[in-house]
C-alpha positions in Angstrom: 0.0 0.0 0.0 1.5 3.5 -0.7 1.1 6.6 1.4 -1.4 8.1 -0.5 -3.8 5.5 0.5 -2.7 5.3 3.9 -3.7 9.3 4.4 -7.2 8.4 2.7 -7.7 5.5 5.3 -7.0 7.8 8.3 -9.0 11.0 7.1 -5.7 13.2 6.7 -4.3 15.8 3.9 -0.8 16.6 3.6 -0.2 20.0 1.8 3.8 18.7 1.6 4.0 15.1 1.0 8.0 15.2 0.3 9.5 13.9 3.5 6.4 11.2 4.4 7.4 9.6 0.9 10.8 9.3 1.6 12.1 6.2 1.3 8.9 4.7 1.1 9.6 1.8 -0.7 12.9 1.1 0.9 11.0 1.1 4.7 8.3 -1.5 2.7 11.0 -3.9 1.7 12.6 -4.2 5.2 9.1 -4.5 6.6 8.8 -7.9 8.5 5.8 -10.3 7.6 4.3 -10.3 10.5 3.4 -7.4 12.8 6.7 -6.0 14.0 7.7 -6.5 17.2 7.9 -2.9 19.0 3.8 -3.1 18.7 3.3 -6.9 20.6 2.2 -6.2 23.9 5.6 -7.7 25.8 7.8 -5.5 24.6 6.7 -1.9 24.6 5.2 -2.9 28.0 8.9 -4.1 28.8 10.2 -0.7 27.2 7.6 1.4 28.8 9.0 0.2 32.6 12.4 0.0 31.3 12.2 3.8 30.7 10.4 4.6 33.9 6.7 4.8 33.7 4.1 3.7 35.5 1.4 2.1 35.1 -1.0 4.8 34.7 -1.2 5.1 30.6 -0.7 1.0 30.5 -4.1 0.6 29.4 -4.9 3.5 27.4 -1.4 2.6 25.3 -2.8 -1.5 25.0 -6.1 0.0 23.5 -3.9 2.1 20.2 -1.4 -1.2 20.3 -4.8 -3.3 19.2 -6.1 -1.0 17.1 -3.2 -0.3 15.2 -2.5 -4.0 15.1 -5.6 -4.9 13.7 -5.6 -2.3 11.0 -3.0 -2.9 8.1 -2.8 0.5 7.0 -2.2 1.6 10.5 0.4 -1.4 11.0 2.4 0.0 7.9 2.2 3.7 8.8 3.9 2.8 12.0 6.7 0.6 10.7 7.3 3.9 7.8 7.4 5.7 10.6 10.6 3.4 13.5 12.1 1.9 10.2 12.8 6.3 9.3 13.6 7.1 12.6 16.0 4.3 13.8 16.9 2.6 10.5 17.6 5.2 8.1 19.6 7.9 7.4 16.6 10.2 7.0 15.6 10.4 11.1 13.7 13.6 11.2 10.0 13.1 10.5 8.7 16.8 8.8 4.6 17.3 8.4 3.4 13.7 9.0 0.2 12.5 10.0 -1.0 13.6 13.5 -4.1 10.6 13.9 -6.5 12.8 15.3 -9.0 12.2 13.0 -8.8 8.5 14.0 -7.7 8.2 17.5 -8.9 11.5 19.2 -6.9 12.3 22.2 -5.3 9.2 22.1 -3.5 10.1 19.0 -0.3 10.8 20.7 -0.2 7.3 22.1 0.0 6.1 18.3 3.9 7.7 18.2 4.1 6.8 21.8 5.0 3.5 20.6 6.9 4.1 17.6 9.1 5.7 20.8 9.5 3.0 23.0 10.5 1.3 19.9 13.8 2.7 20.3 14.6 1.5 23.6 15.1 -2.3 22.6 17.9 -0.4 20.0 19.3 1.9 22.9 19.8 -1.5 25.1 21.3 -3.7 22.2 24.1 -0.3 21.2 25.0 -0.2 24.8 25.7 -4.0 25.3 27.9 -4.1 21.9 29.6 -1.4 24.0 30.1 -2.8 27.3 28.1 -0.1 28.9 26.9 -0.5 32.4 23.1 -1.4 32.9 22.7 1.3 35.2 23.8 4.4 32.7 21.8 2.3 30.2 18.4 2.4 32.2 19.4 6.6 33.3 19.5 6.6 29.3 16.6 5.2 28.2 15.0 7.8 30.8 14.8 10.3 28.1 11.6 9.4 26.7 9.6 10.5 29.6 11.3 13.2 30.7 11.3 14.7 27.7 9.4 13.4 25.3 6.0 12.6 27.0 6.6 15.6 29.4 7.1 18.5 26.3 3.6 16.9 24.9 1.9 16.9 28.2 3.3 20.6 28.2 1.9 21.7 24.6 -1.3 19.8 24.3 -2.4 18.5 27.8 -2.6 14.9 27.3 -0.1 12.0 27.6 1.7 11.1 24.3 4.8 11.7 21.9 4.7 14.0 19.1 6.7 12.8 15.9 9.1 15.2 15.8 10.5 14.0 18.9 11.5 10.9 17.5 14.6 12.6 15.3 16.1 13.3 19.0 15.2 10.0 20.5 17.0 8.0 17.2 20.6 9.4 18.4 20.7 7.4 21.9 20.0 4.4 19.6 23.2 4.4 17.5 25.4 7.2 18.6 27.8 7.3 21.7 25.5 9.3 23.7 24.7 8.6 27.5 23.1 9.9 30.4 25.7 10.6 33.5 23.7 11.4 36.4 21.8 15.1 36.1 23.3 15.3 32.2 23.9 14.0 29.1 27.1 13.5 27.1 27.3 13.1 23.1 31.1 12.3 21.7 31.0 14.1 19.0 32.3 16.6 16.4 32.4 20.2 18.0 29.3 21.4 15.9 27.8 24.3 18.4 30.8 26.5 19.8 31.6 28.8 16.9 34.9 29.8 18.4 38.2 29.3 19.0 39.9 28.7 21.9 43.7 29.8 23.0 45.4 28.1 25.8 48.6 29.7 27.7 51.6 27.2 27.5 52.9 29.1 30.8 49.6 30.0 32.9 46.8 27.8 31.4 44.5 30.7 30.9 42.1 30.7 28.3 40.9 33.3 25.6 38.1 32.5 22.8 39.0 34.3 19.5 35.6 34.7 17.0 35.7 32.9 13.6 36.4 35.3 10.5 33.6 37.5 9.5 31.4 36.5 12.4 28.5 39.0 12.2 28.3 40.9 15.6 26.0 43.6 16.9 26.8 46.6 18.8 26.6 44.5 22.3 29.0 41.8 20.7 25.8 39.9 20.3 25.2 37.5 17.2 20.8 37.9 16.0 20.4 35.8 12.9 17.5 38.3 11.7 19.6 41.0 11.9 20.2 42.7 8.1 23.2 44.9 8.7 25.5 43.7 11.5 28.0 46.5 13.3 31.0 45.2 12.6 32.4 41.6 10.8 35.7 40.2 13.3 39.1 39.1 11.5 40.8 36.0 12.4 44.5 35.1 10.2 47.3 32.8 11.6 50.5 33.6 10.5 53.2 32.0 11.3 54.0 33.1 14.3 50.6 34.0 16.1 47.1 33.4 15.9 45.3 37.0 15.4 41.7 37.5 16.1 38.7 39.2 18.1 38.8 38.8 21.7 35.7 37.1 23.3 35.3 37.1 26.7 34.5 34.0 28.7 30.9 36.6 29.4 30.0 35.8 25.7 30.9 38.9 24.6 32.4 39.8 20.9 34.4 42.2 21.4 36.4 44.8 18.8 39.8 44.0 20.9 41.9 41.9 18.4 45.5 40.5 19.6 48.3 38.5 18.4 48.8 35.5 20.0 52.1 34.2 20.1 52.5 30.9 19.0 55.8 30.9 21.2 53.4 31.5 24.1 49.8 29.9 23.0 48.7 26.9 21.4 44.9 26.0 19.8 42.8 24.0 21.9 39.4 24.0 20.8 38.4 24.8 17.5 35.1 23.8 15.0 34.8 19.9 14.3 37.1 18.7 17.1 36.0 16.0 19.1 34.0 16.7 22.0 31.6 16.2 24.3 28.1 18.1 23.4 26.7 18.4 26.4 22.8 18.2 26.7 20.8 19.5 30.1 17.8 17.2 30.1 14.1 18.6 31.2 13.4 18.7 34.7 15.3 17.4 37.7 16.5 20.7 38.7 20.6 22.1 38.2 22.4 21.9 41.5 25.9 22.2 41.9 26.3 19.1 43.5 24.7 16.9 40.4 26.0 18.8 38.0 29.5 18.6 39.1 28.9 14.8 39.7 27.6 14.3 35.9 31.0 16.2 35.2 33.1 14.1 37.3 31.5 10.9 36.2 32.2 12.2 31.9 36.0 12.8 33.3 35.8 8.9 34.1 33.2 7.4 31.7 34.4 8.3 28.2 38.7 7.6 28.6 37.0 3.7 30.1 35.1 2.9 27.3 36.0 4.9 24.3 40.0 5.5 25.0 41.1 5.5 21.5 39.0 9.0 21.9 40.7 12.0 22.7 37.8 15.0 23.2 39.0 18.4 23.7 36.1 19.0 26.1 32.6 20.1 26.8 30.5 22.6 24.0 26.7 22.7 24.2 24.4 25.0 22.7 21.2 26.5 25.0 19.2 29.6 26.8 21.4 28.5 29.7 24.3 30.0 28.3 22.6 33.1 27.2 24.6 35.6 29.0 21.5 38.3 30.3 20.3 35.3 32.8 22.0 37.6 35.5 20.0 40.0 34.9 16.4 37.9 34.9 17.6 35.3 38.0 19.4 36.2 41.4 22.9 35.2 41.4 23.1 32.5 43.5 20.6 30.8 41.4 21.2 27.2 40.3 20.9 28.6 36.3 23.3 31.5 37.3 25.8 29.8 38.9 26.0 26.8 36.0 26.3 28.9 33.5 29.7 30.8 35.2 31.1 27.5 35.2 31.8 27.8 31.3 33.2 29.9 28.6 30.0 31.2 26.8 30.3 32.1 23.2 27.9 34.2 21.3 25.6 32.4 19.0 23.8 33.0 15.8 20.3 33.2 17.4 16.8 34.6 16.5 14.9 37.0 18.8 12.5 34.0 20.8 15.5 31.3 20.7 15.1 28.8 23.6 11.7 30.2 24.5 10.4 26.6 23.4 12.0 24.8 26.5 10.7 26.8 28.7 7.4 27.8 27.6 6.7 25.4 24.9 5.4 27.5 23.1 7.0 29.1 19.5 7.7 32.9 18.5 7.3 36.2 19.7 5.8 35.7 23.3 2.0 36.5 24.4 2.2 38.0 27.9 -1.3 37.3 28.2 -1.8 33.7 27.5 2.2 32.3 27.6 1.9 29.9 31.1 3.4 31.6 34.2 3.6 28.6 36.2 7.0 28.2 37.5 9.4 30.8 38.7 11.7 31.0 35.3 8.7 31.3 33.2 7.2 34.6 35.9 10.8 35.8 35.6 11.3 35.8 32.2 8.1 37.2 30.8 8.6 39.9 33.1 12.2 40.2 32.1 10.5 40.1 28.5 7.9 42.8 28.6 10.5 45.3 29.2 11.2 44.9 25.2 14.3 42.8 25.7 15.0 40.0 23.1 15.9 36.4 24.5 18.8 34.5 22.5 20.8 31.3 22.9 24.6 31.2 23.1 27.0 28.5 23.2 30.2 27.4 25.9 33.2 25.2 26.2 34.9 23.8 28.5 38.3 22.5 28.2 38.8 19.0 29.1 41.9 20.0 31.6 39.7 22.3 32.9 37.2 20.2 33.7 38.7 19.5 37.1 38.4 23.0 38.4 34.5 22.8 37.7 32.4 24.8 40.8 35.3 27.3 41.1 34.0 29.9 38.0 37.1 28.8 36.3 37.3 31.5 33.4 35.6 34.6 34.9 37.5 34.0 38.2 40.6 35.0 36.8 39.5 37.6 33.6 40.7 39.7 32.5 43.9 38.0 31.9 47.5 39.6 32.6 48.9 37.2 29.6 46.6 39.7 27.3 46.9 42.6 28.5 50.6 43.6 26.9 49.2 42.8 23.6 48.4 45.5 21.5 44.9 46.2 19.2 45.3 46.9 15.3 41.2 48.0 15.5 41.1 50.1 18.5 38.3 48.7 20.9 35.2 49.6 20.3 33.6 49.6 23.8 34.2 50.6 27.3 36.7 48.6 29.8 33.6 47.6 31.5 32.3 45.6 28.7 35.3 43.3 28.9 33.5 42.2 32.8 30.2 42.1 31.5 
């Protein structure tokens, strides 16, 4: 059957058809003759307690497992839609079906299990690598407190939306595990758009912006924005590195300096291996877990992946967005996790991150956006002054990774190492800016 008579069974229209074709007849081919196995009641009743649910939805989620396994077209949808996500190339799922015409507000159960179809993968890709059970099952968590929770967030019921499932195929085949509060993906350095500078002598570290990075006036980066301030340099000769200064504040900055290459060396630069570093919903940031999940990365990754050498943590989020200071008090849990990295300005639109927090997309509506918990009251009031919001990006160096709780950067900036060097662009903003 193709998928144009699947979307006349359920009742649906698809203006944009393009990605639910792909690899349509591919997925058919590799389909097994009988009704695969992540929709037989064992296992995604196995899955579902694997990955820490109760029993509350166990019936509702047995009702859309019969219906779907009794209806062909439904059966085949289903398989399109795990064989994409965890067996193809092609993960992310882009203006598919939702089911509500068929399955009401149970519709969300229906990619529910396509979901826990992934946690079967996640335990076989961790026993071909000698993982532990237990960062296995703190793993598989991800699914419900993320998944389920972000669609219990936006539409009130208990469910999976299909765009989820892009994110949940990475834990399936890609070195990337839960430690304690966070996760840890070894990986290309995709997200920090930077380079970092480390002091033979001293250690310290200075981020230098990419060539013809796009600031604004506040050594921001806003994708939107038509006519930048001012484009940064970066050159290496052959005897120093020479580039725009960003501070470990996330702050572009008009300051360029020679480094020495008699005195510095590059530690951190785009596409090096790393660590992306991913804060998972809820469970709260304290110090204490988050320097644990640090701790147990420092001792996880050189165990069972020591032909990898990763030059440290990056991540990409609103927690590194460097005006939380001024929404959250400074002893804050948010606060003080985000001084324990360099942050790097990001290329970022005027709502990024908003999503995580308010689930919700775009400009925000101070009327109807939720004001349930303390960061959404403090940000919507933060907010309605006219700020923008933004995301930026960090680092951490792997040998700094030790000195994590102790604000390793901004503890010690500005650095004496730079301060001798001299500016061919005159800065363009006050001493102060280099703090803040």
């Amino acid at each position: 059957m193709g998928p144009s008579e699947i979307l006349e069974h359920i009742g649906e229209t698809l203006e944009e058809q393009e990605n639910f074709v792909l690899l349509w007849e591919e997925a058919g081919n590799a389909m097994p003759s009988d009704v695969p196995d992540f929709l037989q009641d064992k296992q995604w009743q196995e899955s579902m307690r694997y990955a820490g649910f109760d029993e509350a939805h166990v019936a509702e989620a047995a009702a859309v497992a019969e219906t779907i396994r009794r209806d062909p077209f439904l059966v085949r949808l289903a398989w399109q839609a795990y064989w994409r996500s965890y067996c193809s190339d092609s993960h992310a799922l882009k203006k598919w079906p939702t089911l509500e015409p068929l399955l009401g507000d149970l519709s969300g159960l229906f990619y529910f299990l396509v979901g826990l179809g992934g946690v079967p993968l996640v335990r076989a890709h961790h026993r071909r690598l000698g993982i532990p059970e237990d960062i296995t099952h703190a793993t598989c968590q991800q699914i419900r407190v993320e998944s389920v929770a972000f669609y219990a967030g936006q539409y009130g019921k208990f469910g999976v939306d299909y765009p989820q499932l892009e994110w949940l195929s990475h834990y399936t085949h890609e070195p990337y595990f839960r430690l304690g509060r966070l996760e840890f993906w070894l990986e290309p350095n995709k997200v920090c758009k930077a380079r970092a500078f480390r002091h033979l002598a001293t250690g310290r570290t200075v981020a230098l912006a990419l060539d013809k990075t796009p600031f604004s006036s506040d050594g921001s980066i806003f994708a939107e924005e038509k006519q930048p301030q001012w484009l940064s340099h970066y050159e290496e000769t052959d005897d120093a590195f020479i580039g725009n200064v960003i501070t470990p504040y996330g702050i572009g900055t008009r300051w360029q300096v020679a480094l020495p290459k008699t005195e510095w060396k590059l530690a951190l630069e785009p596409d090096d291996l790393c660590l992306t570093t991913h804060i998972p919903n809820g469970g709260g940031l304290t110090p204490t877990a988050c320097a644990e999940s640090i701790r147990m990365a420092q001792e996880f990754f050189p165990k069972y992946f020591p032909e990898a050498h990763p030059k440290g943590l990056v991540s990409v989020s609103w927690l590194f967005n460097n005006q939380l200071h001024q929404v959250f008090p400074p002893d804050s849990n948010v606060v003080q996790f985000q001084r324990q990295f360099y942050t790097v300005p990001q290329s970022s639109g005027p709502w990024n991150g908003l999503w995580f927090i308010f689930l919700r997309r775009g400009a925000p509506d101070f009327e109807s956006w939720p004001r349930k918990t303390t960061p959404q009251r403090l940000i919507l009031d933060f907010l309605s002054k006219g700020h923008h919001w933004r995301e930026s990006s960090m680092f951490l160096l792997w040998e700094d990774m030790k000195h994590y709780g102790t604000s390793h950067y901004l503890s010690q900036w500005p650095y004496a190492e730079l301060g001798g060097l001299t500016c061919s662009v005159p800065a363009a903003s006050a001493a102060g800016d280099l703090k803040r």
